[in-house]
C-alpha positions, -999 to 999 in steps of 0.1 A, spaced: 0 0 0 12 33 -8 21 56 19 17 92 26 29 114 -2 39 83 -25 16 71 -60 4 38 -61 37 21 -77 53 39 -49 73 69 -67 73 103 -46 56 126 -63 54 108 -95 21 130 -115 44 165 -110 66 144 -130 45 134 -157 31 170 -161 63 185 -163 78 160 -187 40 162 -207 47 202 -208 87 202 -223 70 177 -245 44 197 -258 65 230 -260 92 217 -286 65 198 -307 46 234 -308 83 252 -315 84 232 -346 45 243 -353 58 279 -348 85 279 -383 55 286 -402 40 318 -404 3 323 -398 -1 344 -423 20 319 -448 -6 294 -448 -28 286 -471 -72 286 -463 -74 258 -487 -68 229 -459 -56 207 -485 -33 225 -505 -19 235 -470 -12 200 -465 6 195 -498 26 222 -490 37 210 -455 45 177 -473 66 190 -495 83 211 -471 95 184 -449 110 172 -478 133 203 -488 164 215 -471 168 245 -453 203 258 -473 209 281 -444 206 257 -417 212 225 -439 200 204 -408 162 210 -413 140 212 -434 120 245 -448 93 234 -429 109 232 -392 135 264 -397 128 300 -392 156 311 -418 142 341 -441 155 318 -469 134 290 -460 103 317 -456 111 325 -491 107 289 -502 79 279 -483 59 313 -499 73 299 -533 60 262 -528 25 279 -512 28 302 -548 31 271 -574 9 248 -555 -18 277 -558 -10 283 -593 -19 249 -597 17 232 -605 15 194 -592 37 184 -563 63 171 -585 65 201 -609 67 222 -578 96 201 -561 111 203 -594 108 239 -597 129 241 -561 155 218 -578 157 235 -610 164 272 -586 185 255 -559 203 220 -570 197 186 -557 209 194 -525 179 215 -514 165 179 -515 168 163 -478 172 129 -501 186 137 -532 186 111 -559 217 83 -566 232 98 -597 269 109 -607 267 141 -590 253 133 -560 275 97 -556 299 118 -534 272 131 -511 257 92 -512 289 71 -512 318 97 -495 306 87 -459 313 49 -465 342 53 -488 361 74 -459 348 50 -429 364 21 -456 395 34 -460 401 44 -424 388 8 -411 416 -5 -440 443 20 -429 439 9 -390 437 -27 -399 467 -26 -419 486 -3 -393 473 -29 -362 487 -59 -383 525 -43 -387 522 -31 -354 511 -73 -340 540 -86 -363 566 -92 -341 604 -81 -346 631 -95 -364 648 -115 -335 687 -111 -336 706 -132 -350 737 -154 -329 771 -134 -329 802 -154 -353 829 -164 -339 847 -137 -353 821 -107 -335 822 -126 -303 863 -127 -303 863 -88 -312 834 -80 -282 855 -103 -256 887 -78 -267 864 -49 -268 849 -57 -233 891 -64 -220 903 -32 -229 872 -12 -218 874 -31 -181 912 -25 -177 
């Protein structure tokens, strides 16, 4: 039985807690609601939701982490007005995306097609973490290899150490 003070699975003050933790919650899913202007949005519910769509999918070039949608860049205020200005002129999603492309390159694209000129942006990542895993492979296998051991003196080394060692010692 829970005592004074306690919840029922016995954690002190556990619903402060959960309305705390509920709150943060809340607040950074609404600072993400927030990016997009009021006055940006479009009364036609579902071109608005076209336009969010495609949104998430574009890159903020300023921030280069987000997407239009999420960022409060002026550039990516410019491109979300521009995306809310095809869609309303009646360009499909496509030929709006393609529109973006066609003004900003592939990389306004948070997944840019596999072609030649994006195979860097695709491939570079592995490549390097390749060629490092190779280089410290390679590097831990002539460090594990062990040394040359020394060969036995001749006779003749070991006569001219003993005379070495005679006239050092006297």
């Amino acid at each position: 039985m829970a005592g004074p003070g306690q919840s029922p699975g016995g954690v002190r003050g556990g619903a402060p807690r959960y309305r705390t933790l509920l709150t943060a919650c809340l607040l950074l899913l609404s600072a993400q609601a927030l990016a997009v202007d009021p006055r940006e949005r479009l009364t036609d519910p579902a071109l608005e939701a076209r336009a969010r769509a495609i949104s998430a999918e574009l890159r903020c070039l300023v921030c280069q982490n987000e997407s239009i949608d999420e960022s409060h860049a002026d550039l990516a205020r410019d491109i979300r007005v521009l995306v809310r200005e095809r869609l309303t002129a009646g360009d499909s999603d496509t030929k709006t995306v393609q529109s973006i492309v066609d003004r900003y390159g592939d990389f306004v694209l948070l997944r840019p097609p596999v072609k030649p000129a994006t195979w860097l942006l695709w491939f570079g990542p592995a490549a390097l973490l390749a060629v490092g895993l190779t280089g410290t492979a390679l590097w831990l296998r002539r460090r594990s290899v062990a040394p040359e051991t020394s060969k036995a003196l001749t006779q003749e080394e070991q006569r001219k150490l003993e005379q070495l060692l005679r006239e050092g010692g006297s």
